[in-house]
C-alpha positions, -999 to 999 in steps of 0.1 A, spaced: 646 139 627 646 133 662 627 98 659 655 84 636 680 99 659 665 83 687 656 51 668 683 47 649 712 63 660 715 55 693 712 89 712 694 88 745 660 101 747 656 128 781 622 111 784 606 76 785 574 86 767 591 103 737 579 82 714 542 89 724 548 128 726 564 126 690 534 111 679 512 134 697 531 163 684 531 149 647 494 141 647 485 177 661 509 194 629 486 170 600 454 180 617 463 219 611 489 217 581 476 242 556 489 218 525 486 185 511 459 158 532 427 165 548 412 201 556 412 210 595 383 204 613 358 232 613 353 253 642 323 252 663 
């Protein structure tokens, strides 16, 4: 949500990285989502 309304709706992002943070953010919730796509990595 906050991509397209940064993206594509014109409002100002508070940061100049926030496209890398989003993406950051969003890899970090598929590597531990507990549905659908690859298993987390096992622990040590």
């Amino acid at each position: 949500m906050l991509r397209l309304l940064i993206r594509d709706m014109g409002v100002e992002p508070l940061r100049d990285d926030w496209s890398e943070v989003l993406d950051q953010t969003q890899a970090g919730f598929e590597t531990w989502r507990t549905w659908g796509g690859k298993a987390p990595p096992e622990a040590p």
